[in-house]
Residue, then its C-alpha position, 0 to 999 in steps of 0.5 A: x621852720x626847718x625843710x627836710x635833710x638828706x637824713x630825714x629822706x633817707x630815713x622815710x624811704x623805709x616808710x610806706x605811702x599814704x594817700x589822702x585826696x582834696x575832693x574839691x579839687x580832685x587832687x592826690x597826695x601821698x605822704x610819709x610821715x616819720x617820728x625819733x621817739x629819742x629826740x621827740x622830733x617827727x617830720x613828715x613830706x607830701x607829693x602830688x607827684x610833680x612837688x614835694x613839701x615838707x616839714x620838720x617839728x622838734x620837741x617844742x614844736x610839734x607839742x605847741x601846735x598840739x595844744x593850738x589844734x586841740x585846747x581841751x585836751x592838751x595835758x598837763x602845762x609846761x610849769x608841772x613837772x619835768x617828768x610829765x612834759x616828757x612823758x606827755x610828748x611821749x605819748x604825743x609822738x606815739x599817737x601821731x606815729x598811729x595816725x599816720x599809718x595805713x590803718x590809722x589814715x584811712x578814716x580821718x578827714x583831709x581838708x587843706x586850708x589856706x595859711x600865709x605861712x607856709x606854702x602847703x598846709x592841710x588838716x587831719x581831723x576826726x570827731x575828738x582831736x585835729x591835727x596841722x601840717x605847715x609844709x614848705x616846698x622843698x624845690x624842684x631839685x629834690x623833688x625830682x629826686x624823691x619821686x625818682x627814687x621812692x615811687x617811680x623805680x620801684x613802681x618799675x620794677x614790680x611792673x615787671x616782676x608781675x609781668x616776668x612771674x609764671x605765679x599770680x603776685x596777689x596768689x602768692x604768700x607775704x613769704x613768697x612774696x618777700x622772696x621774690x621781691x628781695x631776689x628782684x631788689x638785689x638784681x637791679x640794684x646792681x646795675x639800675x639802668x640795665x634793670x630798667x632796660x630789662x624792664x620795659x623792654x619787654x613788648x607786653x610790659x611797655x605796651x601795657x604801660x602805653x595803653x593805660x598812659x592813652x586811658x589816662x589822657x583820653x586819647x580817641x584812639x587806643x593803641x593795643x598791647x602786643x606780645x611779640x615783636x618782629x626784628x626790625x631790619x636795617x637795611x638803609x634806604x637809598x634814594x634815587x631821584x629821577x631827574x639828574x641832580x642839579x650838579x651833573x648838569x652844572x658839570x656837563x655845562x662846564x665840560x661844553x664851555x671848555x671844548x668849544x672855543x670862545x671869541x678870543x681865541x677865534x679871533x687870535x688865530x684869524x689874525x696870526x701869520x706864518x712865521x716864515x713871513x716875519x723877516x727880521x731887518x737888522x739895524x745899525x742903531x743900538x737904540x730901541x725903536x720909538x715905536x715900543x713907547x706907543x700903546x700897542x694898538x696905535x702902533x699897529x694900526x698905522x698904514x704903510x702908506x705915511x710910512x715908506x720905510x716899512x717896506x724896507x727888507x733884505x729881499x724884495x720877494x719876501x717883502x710882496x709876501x708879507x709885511x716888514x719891519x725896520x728892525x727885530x720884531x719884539x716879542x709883542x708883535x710876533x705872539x698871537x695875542x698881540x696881534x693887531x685886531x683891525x685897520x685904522x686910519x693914519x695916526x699923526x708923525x712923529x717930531x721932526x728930530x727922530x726919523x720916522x716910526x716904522x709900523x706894522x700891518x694888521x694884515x696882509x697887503x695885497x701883491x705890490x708892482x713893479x713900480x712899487x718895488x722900484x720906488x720902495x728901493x729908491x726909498x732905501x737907498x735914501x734912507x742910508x744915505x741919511x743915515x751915513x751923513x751923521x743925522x741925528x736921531x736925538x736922545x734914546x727915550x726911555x721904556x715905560x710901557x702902559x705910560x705917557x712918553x716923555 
């Protein structure tokens, strides 16, 4: 068994297509047959036009399966002389070369049989010989290639030198003919993919084309051949939707959440005070106050009633005004955002070894009496006398905020 080289290809492109059919079951095959009268060797390949096979019989080969397919005239035995053998095998290859030709094909009988040793075999028979092919399949590779290159581009090509002709082709003359089909040749040869571009982009050829490949498949309804086409214009479509996209009314949301305040902020700047109201007292101890080790809302909560020294200010107007404070207020009660957020009950004191906390007021208490003022200034007075006695206040805590007092 030897499959088919590049030289065998290339060397059957020169010949012509035959074509014999397997009516059982309606199928065609095309073949090209080939034989070197040098070496005594022939080979032949077969399509369908979706696979190809192929053979490749030397010397040897080709006059043994003679001799198998026909016994009785099988000429002279291999023991005769050397001469008559070659003579013989010569004589074989020019019998097989006219039999595989357009005259010699057309009356012979085709019949492919069954054989396990080879993936396509066939007969061609007549009244007083017959003859064996044993083809192999050559892979699709291949295949794909020889039909390409022997059958499909040059059906192409004449298409359209039939078409692109003012003269009738079956009118002109076989020297005529040659000439046009040479000057055709040479042109698309040089650049195949614009000759081929140049071929079916004709209207008439590609709709022609499409009208036999509907026949062929048969399609219900058959589209027509047209002759002119009008420029297609390339003006892109735009697409407007009547309803707003889904974004803008996303974005429209947002700006509205943006502009209106939200609860936070509402009610930040109910609870702020004016800034003139917060006077600061300045005290004589170094330390910080206790009252930065509480959690903020504790701290601010506590009533100026179990505090008495709140009320403790450099001027008592300014005290009936607003609350105040034993020392500088921090920089957590005097922003907005850390504002106490509403009046809770009396939280417990602290130890008996550190004076008491002073507290702030979640808001404004109302105007004081007399009395009030008179008691509140009683009270500072004993709250300095306290603390010019020497008592202790006990050892300064440290500051961790957001933690457990030590």
């Amino acid at each position: 068994m030897e499959y088919l080289s590049d030289q065998h290809l290339e060397s059957l492109i020169e010949k012509e297509w035959l074509v014999k059919v397997d009516n059982p079951n309606s199928t065609p095959y095309l073949m090209k047959f080939h034989a070197s009268a040098t070496e005594r060797t022939c080979w032949l390949m077969v399509t369908d036009t979706k696979t190809v096979w192929g053979e490749v019989l030397s010397s040897k080969l080709f006059a043994r399966r003679w001799r198998e397919c026909n016994p009785t005239t099988s000429g002279p035995a291999p023991p005769e002389g050397l001469d008559d053998e070659t003579e013989w095998k010569e004589q074989i290859l020019d019998f097989l070369l006219g039999l595989h030709g357009i005259g010699g094909i057309k009356d012979l009988i085709f019949e492919v049989v069954e054989s396990r040793r080879a993936d396509l075999t066939f007969e061609l028979r007549s009244t007083n010989f017959k003859w064996r092919w044993e083809t192999y399949n050559q892979g699709p590779k291949i295949s794909a290639n020889v039909i390409s290159q022997q059958l499909v581009l040059p059906l192409i090509s004449l298409n359209h030198l039939a078409f692109s002709t003012a003269e009738s082709m079956s009118e002109l003359s076989e020297d005529n003919l040659e000439k046009v089909i040479d000057k055709a040749g040479r042109t698309g040869r040089r650049t195949i993919a614009h000759h081929l571009k140049n071929a079916l982009a004709r209207p008439r050829l590609a709709t022609s084309i499409r009208r036999m490949s509907a026949m062929f498949n048969f399609l219900p309804d058959m589209p027509p051949i047209v002759s002119q086409v009008e420029p297609f214009e390339r003006d892109v479509p735009i697409f407007r939707p009547k309803t707003p996209p889904l974004t803008a009314a996303l974005s429209r949301a947002k700006s509205r959440r943006s502009i209106s305040p939200g609860p936070s902020a509402r009610t930040s700047g109910a609870s702020q005070q004016p800034v003139n109201d917060l006077i600061p007292n300045n005290d004589d101890s170094a330390t910080e106050d206790e009252e930065d080790h509480l959690p903020h809302d504790q701290a601010a909560d506590e009533p100026s009633a179990n505090n008495p020294a709140q009320d403790v200010g450099s001027s008592g107007s300014r005290q009936r005004a607003g609350k105040t404070h034993s020392r500088q207020p921090s920089p957590q009660a005097t922003t907005p955002e850390r504002a106490p957020r509403k009046k809770s009950g009396p939280t417990s004191e602290s130890s008996s070894s550190s004076p008491v906390r002073p507290s702030k007021k979640s808001k404004r208490s109302r105007m004081p009496s007399e009395s009030e003022d008179s008691d509140s200034e009683a009270e500072r007075k004993r709250r300095l006398a306290q603390i010019k006695s020497g008592s202790s206040r006990g050892p300064k805590q440290p500051i961790k905020r957001g933690g457990k007092r030590f």
